[in-house]
N, CA, C and O of each residue as an XYZ file, in Angstrom:
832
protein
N      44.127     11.549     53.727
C      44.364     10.256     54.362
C      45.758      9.757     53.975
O      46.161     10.147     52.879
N      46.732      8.793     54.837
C      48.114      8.799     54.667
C      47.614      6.957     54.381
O      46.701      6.180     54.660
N      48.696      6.991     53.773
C      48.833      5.574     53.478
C      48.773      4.210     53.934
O      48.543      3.071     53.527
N      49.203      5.097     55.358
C      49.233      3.951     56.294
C      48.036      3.389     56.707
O      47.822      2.214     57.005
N      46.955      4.726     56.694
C      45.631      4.218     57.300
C      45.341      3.133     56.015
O      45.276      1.907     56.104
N      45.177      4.023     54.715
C      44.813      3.303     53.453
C      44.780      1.636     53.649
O      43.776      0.929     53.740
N      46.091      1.258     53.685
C      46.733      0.070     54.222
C      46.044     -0.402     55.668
O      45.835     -1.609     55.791
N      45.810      0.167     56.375
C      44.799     -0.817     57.618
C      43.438     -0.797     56.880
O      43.021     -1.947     56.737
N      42.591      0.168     56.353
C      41.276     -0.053     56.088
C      41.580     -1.497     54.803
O      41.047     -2.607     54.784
N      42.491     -0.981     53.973
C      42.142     -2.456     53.008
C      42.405     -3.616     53.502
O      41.776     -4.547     52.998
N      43.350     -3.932     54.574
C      43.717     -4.788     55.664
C      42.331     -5.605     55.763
O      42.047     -6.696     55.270
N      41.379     -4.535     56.736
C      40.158     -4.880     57.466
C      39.359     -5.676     56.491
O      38.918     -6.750     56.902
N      39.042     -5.236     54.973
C      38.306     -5.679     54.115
C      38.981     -7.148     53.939
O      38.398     -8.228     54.034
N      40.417     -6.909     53.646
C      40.541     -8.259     53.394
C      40.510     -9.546     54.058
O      40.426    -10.635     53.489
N      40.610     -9.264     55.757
C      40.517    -10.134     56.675
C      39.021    -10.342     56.816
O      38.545    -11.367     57.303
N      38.377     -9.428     56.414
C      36.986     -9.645     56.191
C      36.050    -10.735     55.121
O      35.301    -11.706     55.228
N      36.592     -9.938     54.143
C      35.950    -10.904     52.959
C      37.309    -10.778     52.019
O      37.724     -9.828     51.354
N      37.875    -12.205     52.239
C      39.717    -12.267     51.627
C      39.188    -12.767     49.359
O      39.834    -12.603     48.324
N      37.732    -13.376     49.645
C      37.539    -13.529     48.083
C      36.440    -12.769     47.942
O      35.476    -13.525     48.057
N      35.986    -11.357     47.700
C      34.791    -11.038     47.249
C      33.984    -11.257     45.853
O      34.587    -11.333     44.783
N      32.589    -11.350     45.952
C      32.087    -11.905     44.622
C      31.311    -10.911     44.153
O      30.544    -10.189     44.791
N      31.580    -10.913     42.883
C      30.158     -9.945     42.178
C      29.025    -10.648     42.549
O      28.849    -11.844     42.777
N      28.093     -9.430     42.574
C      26.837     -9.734     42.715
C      26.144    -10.212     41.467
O      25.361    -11.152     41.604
N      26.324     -9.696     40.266
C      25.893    -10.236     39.053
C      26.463    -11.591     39.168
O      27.620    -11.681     39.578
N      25.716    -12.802     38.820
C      25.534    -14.030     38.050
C      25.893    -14.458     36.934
O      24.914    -14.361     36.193
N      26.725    -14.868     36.407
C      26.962    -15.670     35.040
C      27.453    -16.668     35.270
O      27.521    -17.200     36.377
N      28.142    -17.335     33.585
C      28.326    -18.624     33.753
C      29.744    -18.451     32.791
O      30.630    -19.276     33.015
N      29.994    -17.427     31.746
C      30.921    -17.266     31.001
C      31.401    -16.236     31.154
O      30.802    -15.543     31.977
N      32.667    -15.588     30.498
C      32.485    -14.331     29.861
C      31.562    -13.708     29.308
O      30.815    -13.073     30.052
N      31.328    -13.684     27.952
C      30.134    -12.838     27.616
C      28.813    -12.925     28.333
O      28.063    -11.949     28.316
N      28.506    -13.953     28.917
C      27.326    -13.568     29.929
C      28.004    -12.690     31.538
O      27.275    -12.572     32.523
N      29.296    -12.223     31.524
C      29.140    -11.463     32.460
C      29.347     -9.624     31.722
O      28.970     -8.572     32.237
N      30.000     -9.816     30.523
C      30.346     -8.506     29.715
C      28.437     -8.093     29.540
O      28.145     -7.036     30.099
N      27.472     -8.686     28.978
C      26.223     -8.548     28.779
C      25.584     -8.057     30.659
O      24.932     -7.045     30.916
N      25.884     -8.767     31.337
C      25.491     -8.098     32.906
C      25.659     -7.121     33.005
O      24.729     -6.333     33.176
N      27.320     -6.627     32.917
C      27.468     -5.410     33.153
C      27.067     -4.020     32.200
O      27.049     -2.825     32.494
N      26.840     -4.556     31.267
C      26.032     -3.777     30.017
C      25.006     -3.436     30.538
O      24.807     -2.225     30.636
N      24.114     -4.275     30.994
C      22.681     -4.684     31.632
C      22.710     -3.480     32.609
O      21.837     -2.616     32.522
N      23.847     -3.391     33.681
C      23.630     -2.875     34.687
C      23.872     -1.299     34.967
O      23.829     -0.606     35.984
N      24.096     -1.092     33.842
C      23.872      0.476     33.555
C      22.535      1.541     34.089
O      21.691      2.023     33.334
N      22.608      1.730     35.489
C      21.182      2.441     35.635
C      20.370      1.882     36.300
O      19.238      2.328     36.488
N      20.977      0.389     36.955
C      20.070     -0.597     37.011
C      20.764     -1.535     38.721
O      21.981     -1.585     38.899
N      20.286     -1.841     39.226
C      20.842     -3.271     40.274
C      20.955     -4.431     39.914
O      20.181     -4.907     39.084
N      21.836     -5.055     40.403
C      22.412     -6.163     40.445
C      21.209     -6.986     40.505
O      21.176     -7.831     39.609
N      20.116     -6.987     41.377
C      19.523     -8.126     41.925
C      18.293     -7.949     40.691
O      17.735     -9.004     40.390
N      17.720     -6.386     39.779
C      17.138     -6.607     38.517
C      17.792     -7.883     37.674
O      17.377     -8.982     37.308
N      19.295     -6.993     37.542
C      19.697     -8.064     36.233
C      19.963     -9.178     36.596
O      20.313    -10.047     35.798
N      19.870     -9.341     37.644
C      19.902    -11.195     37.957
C      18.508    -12.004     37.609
O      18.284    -13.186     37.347
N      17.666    -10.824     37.723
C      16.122    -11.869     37.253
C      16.318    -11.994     35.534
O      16.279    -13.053     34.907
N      16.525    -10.700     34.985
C      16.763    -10.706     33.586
C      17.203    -11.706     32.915
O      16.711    -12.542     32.157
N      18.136    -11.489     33.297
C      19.217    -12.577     32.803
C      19.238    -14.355     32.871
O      19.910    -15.157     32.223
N      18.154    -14.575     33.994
C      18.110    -15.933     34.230
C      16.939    -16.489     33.700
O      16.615    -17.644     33.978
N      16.147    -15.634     32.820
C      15.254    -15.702     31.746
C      15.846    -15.820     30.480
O      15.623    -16.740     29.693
N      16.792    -14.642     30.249
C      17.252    -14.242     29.007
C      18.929    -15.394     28.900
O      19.393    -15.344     27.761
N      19.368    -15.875     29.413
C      20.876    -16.544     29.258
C      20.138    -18.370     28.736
O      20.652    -19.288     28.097
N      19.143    -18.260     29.208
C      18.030    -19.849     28.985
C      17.982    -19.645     27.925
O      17.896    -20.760     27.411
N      17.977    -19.054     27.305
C      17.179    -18.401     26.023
C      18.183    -18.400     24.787
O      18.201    -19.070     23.754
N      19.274    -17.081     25.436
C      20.707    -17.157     24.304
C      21.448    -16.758     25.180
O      20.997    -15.951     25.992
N      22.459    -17.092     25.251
C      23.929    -16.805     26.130
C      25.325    -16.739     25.458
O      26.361    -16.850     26.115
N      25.299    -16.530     23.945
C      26.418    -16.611     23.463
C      25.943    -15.339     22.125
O      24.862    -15.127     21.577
N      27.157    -14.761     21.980
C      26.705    -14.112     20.264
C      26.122    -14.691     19.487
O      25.550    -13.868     18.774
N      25.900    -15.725     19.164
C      25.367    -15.903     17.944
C      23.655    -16.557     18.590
O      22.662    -16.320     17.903
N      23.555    -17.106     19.508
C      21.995    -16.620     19.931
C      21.383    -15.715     20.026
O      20.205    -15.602     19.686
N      22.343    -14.584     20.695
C      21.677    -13.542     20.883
C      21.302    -12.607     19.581
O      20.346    -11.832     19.549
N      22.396    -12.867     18.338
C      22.110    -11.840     17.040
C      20.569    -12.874     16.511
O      19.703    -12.268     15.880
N      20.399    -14.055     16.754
C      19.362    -15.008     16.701
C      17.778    -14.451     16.441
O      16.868    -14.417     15.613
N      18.320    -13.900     18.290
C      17.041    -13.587     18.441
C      16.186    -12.379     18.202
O      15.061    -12.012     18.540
N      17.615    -11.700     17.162
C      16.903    -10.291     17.002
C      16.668     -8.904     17.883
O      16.669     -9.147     19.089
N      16.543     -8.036     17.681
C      16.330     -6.581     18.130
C      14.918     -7.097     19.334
O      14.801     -7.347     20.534
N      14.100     -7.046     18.174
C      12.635     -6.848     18.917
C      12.299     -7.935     19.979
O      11.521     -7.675     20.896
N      12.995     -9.374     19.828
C      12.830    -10.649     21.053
C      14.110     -9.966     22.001
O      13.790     -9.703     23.160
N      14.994     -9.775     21.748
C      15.510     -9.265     22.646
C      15.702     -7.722     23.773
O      16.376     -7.287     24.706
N      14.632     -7.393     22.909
C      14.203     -6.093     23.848
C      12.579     -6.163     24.651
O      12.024     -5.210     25.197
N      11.949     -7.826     24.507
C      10.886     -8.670     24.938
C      11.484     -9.025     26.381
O      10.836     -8.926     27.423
N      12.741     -9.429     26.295
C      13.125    -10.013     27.705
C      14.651     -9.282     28.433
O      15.600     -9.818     29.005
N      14.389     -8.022     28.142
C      14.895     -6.765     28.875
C      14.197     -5.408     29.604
O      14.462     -4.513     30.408
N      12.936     -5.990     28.596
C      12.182     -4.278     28.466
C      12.105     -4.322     29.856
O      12.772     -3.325     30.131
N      11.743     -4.800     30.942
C      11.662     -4.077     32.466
C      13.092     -3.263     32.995
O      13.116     -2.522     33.978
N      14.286     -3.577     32.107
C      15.296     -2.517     32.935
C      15.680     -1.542     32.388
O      15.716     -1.578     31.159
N      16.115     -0.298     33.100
C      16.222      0.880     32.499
C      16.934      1.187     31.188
O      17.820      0.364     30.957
N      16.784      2.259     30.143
C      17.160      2.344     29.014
C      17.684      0.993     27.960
O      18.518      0.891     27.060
N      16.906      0.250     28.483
C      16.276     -1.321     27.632
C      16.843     -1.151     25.807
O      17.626     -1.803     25.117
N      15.824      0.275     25.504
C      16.135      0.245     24.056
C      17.661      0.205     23.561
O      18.105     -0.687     22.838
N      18.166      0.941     23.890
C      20.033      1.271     23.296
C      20.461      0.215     23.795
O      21.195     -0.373     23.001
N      20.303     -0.441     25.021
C      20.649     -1.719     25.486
C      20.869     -2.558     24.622
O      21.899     -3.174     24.346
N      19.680     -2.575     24.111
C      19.088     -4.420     23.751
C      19.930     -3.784     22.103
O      20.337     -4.734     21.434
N      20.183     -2.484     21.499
C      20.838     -2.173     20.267
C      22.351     -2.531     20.707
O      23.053     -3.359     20.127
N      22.672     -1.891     21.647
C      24.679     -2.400     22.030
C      24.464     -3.736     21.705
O      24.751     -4.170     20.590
N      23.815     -4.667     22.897
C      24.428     -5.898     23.127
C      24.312     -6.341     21.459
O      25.258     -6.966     20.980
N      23.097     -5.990     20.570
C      23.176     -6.814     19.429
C      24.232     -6.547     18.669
O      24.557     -7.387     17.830
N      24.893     -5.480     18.788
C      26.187     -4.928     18.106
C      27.384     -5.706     18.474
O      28.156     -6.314     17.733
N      27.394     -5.596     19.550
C      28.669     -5.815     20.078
C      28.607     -7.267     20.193
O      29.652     -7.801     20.563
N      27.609     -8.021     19.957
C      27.532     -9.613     20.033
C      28.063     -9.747     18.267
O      28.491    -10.865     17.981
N      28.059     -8.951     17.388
C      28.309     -9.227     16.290
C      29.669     -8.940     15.932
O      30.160     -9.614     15.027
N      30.411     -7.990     16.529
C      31.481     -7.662     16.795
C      32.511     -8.478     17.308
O      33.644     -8.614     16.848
N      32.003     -9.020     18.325
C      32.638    -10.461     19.076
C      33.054    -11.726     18.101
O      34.101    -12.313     17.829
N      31.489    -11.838     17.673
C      31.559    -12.980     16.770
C      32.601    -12.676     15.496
O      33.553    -13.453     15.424
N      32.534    -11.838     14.690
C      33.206    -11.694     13.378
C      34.425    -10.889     13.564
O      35.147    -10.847     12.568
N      34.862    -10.184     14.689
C      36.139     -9.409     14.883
C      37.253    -10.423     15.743
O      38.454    -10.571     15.519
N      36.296    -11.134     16.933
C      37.246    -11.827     18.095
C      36.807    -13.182     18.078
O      36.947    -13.868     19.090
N      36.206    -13.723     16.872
C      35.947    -14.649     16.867
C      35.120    -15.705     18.001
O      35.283    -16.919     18.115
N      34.295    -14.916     18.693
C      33.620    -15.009     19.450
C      34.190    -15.124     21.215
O      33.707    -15.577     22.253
N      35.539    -14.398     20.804
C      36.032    -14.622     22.396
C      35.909    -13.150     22.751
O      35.645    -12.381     21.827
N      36.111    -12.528     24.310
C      35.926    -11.798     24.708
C      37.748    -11.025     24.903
O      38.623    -11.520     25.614
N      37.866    -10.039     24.248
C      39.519     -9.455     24.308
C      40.178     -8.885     25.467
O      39.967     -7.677     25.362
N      40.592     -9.009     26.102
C      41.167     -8.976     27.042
C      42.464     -7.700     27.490
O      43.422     -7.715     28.263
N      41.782     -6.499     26.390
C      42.374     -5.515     26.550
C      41.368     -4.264     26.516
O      40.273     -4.633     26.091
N      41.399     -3.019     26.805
C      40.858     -1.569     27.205
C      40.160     -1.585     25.915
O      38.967     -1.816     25.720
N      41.186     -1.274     24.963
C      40.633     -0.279     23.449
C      40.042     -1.211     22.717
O      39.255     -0.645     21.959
N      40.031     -2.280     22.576
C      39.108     -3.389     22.098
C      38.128     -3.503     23.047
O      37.327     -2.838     22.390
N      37.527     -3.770     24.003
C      36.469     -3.726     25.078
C      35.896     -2.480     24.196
O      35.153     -2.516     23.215
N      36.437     -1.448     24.812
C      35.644     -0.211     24.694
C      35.656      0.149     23.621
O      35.671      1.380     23.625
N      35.660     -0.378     22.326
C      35.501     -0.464     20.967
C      33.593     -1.069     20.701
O      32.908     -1.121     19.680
N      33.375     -1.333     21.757
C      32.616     -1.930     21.547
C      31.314     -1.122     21.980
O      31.411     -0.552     23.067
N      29.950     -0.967     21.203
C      29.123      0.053     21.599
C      28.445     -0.716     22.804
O      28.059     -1.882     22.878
N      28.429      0.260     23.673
C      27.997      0.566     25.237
C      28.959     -0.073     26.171
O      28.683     -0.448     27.310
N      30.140     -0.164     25.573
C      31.629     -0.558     26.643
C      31.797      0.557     26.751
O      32.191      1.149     25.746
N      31.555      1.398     28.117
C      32.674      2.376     28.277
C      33.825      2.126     29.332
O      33.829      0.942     29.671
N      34.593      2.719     29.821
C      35.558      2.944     30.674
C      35.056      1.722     32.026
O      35.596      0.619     32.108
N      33.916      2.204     33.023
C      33.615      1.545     34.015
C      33.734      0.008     33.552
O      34.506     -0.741     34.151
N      32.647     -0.625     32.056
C      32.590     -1.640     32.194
C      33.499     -2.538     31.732
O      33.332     -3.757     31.783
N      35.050     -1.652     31.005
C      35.406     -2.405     30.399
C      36.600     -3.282     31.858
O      37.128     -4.394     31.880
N      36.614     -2.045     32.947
C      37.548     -2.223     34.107
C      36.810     -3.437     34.470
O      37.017     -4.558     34.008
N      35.963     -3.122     35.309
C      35.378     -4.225     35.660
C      35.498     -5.858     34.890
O      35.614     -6.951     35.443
N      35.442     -5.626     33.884
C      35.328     -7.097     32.841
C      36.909     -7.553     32.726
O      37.134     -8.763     32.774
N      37.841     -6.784     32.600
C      39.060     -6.526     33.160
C      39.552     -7.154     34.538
O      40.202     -8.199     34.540
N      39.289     -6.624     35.463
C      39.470     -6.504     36.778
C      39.063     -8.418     36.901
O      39.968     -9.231     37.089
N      37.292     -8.929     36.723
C      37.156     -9.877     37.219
C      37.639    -11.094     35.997
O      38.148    -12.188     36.240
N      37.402    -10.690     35.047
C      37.991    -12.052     33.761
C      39.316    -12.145     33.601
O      39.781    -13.275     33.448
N      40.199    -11.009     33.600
C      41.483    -10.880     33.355
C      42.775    -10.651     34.546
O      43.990    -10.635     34.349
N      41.851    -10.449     36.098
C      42.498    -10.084     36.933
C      43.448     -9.104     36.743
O      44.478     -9.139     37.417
N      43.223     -8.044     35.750
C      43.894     -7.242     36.092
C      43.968     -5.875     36.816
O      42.841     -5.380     36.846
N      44.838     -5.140     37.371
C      44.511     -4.108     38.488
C      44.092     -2.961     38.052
O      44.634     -1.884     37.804
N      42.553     -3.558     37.977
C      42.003     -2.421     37.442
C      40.959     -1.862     38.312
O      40.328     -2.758     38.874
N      40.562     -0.643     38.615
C      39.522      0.002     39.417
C      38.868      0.639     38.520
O      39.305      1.580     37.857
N      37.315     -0.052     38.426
C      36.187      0.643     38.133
C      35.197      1.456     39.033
O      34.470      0.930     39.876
N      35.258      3.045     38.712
C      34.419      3.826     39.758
C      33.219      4.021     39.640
O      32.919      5.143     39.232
N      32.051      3.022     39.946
C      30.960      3.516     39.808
C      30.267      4.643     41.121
O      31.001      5.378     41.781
N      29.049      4.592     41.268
C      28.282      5.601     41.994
C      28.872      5.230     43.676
O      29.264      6.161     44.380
N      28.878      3.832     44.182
C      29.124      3.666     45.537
C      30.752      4.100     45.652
O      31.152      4.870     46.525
N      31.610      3.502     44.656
C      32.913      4.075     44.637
C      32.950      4.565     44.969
O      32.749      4.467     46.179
N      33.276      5.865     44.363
C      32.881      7.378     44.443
C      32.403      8.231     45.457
O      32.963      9.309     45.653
N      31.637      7.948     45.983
C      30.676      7.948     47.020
C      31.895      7.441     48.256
O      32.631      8.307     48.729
N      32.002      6.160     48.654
C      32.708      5.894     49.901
C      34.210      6.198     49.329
O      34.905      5.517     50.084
N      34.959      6.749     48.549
C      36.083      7.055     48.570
C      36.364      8.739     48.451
O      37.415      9.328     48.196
N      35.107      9.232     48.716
C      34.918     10.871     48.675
C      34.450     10.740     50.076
O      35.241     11.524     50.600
N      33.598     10.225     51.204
C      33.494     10.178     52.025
C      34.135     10.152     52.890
O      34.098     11.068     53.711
N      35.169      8.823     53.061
C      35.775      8.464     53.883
C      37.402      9.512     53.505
O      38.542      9.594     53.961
N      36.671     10.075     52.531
C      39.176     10.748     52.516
C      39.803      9.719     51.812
O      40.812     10.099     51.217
N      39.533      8.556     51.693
C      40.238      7.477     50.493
C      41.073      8.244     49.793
O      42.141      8.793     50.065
N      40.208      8.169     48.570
C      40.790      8.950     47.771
C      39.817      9.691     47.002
O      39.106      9.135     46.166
N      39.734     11.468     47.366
C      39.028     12.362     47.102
C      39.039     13.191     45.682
O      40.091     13.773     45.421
N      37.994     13.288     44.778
C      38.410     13.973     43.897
C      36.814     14.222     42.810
O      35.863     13.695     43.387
N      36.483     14.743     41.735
C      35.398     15.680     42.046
C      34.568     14.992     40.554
O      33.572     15.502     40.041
N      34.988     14.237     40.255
C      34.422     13.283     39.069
C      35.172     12.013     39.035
O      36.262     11.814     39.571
N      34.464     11.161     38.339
C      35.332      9.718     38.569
C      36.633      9.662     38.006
O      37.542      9.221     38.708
N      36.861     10.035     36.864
C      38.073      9.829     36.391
C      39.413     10.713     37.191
O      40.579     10.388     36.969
N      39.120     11.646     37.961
C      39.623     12.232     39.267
C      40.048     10.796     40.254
O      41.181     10.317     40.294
N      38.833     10.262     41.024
C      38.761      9.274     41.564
C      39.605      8.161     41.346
O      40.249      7.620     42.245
N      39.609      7.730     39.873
C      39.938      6.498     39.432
C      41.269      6.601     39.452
O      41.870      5.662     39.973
N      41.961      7.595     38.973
C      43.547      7.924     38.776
C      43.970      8.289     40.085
O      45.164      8.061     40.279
N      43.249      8.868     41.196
C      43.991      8.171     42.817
C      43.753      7.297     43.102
O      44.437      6.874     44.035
N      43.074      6.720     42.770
C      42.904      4.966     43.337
C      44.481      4.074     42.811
O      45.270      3.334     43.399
N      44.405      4.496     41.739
C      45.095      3.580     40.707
C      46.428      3.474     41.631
O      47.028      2.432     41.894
N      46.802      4.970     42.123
C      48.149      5.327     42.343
C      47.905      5.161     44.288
O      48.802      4.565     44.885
N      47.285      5.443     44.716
C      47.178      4.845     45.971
C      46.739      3.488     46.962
O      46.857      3.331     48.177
N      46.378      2.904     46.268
C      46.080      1.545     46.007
C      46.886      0.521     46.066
O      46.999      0.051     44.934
N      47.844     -0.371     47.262
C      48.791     -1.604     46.980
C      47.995     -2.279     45.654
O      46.824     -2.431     45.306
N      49.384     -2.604     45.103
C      49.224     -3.610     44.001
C      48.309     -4.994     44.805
O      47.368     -5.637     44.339
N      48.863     -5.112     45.901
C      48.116     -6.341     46.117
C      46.533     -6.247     46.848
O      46.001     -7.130     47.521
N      46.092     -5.193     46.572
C      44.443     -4.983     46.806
C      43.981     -4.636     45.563
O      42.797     -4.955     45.456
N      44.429     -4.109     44.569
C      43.526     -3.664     43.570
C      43.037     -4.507     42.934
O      42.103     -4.169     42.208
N      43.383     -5.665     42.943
C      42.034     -6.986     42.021
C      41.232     -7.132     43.217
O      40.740     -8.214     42.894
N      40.675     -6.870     44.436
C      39.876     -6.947     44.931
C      39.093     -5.634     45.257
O      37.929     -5.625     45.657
N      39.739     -4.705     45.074
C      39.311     -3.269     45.749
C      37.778     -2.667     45.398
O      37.053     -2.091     46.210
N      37.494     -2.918     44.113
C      36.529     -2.486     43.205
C      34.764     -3.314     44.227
O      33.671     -2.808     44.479
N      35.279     -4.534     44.475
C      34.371     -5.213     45.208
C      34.274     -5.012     46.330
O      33.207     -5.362     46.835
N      35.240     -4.416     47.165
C      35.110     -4.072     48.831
C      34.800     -2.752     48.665
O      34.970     -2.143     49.720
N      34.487     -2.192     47.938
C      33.915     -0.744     48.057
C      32.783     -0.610     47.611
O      32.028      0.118     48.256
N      32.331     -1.183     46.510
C      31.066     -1.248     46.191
C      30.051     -2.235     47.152
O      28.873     -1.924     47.324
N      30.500     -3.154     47.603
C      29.916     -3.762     49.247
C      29.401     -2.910     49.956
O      28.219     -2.894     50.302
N      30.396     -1.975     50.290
C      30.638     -1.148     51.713
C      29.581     -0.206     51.424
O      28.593     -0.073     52.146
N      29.831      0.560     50.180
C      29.241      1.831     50.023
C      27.497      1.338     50.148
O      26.692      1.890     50.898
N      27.161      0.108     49.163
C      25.887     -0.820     48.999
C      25.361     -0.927     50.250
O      24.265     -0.370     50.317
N      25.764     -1.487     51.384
C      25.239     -2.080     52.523
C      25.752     -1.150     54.367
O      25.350     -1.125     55.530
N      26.518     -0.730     53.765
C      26.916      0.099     55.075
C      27.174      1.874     55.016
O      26.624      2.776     55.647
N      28.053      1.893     54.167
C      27.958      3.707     53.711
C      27.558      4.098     52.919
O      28.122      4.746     52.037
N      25.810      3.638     53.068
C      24.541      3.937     51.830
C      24.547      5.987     51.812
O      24.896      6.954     52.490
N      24.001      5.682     50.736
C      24.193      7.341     49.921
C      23.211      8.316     51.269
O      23.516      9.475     51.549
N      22.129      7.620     51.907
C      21.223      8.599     53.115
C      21.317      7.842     54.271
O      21.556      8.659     55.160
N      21.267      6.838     54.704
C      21.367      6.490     56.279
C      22.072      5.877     56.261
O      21.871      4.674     56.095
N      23.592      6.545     56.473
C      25.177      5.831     56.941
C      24.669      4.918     58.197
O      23.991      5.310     59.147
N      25.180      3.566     57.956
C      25.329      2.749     59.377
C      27.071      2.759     59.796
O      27.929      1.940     59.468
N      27.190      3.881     60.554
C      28.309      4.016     61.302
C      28.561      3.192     62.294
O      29.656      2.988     62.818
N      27.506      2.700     62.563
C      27.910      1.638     64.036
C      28.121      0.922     63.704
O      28.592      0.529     64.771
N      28.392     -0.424     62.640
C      28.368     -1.409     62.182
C      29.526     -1.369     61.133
O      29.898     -2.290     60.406
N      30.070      0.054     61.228
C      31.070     -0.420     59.903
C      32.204     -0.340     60.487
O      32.654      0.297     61.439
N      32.708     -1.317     59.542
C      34.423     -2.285     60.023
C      35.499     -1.167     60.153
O      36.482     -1.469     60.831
N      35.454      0.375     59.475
C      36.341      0.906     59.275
C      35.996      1.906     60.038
O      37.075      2.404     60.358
N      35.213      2.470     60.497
C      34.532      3.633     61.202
C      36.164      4.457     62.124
O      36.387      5.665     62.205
N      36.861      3.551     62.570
C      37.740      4.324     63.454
C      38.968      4.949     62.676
O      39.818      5.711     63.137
N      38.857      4.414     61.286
C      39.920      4.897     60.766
C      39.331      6.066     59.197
O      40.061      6.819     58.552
N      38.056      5.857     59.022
C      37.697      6.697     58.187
C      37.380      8.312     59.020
O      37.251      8.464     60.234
N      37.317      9.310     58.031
C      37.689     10.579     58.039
C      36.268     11.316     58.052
O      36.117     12.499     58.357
N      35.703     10.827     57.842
C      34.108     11.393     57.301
C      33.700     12.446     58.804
O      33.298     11.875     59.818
N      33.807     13.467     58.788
C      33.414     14.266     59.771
C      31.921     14.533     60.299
O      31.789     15.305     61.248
N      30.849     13.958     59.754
C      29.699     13.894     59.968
C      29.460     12.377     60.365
O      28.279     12.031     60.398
N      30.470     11.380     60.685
C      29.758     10.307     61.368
C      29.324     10.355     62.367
O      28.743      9.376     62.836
């Protein structure tokens, strides 16, 4: 795919939806760094029930080290791999508190210093708290930027490093959200809705 198209499909998104929103819910930082922790394995619309139990409850480090291992794996246990979960967040809520003084750092190797920050979540936390141009590749990523010819490549970190470099500066604080949309609701992983999608004339996908 040449650049130029690149540049009309992100065009389309943006005349489309010019502010996109995460689907996860919060109210702070660390209640959105804890979402995306959460959402490891998991949907958006789970950890939105989770969480609007569990943020009532404790929403800051020092509630959450509060409430302990075992209460806090009481009002997680329905989402996937719950246990190591509910062990990160208590870590890394302690980490926050006594390393960053309870603020959330605003750089890579500190994020991902942190147990169950890896790479995806630290972009993301990045990308929406810090605005910076960062692309996190999860499963839909991946997926509609291997599909469409975007930008093709055979594991994410493949993926992520053409994005980075093909990508206008002035789409990549939104990019991460118009693809995970797209891939979510229109270029689902088994029944592509080709008729309905905004980009169809300019994507590459030879089986539409």
């Amino acid at each position: 795919m040449n650049k130029e198209k690149r540049y009309k499909i992100l065009s389309l998104f943006q005349s489309k939806n010019p502010v996109p929103q995460t689907g996860l819910v919060f109210s702070s930082p660390f209640e959105l760094l804890l979402c995306v922790m959460l959402s490891a394995q998991s949907t958006d619309i789970m950890v939105n029930k989770i969480t609007k139990i569990l943020f009532k409850k404790a929403n800051t480090p020092e509630s959450i080290l509060l409430l302990g291992l075992d209460r806090l794996k009481s009002y997680i246990k329905n989402i996937g791999l719950y246990n190591i979960k509910a062990l990160n967040i208590l870590r890394t809520s302690f980490l926050i508190l006594t390393k960053h003084k309870g603020i959330i750092p605003n750089n890579r190797i500190e994020l991902e210093s942190f147990p169950g920050v890896g790479r995806k979540t630290s972009n993301i936390v990045l990308n929406i708290l810090f605005k910076k141009k960062t692309i996190a590749v999860d499963t839909h990523v991946f997926r509609v930027s291997n599909r469409t010819h975007f930008a093709k490549g055979k594991n994410v970190k493949e993926v992520e490093k053409k994005l980075i470099k093909v990508v206008p500066d002035i789409f990549k604080t939104n990019f991460h959200s118009w693809f995970i949309l797209h891939g979510r609701y229109v270029c689902t992983a088994r029944k592509i809705k080709c008729s309905i999608c905004l980009i169809s004339k300019l994507c590459e996908f030879k089986k539409k």
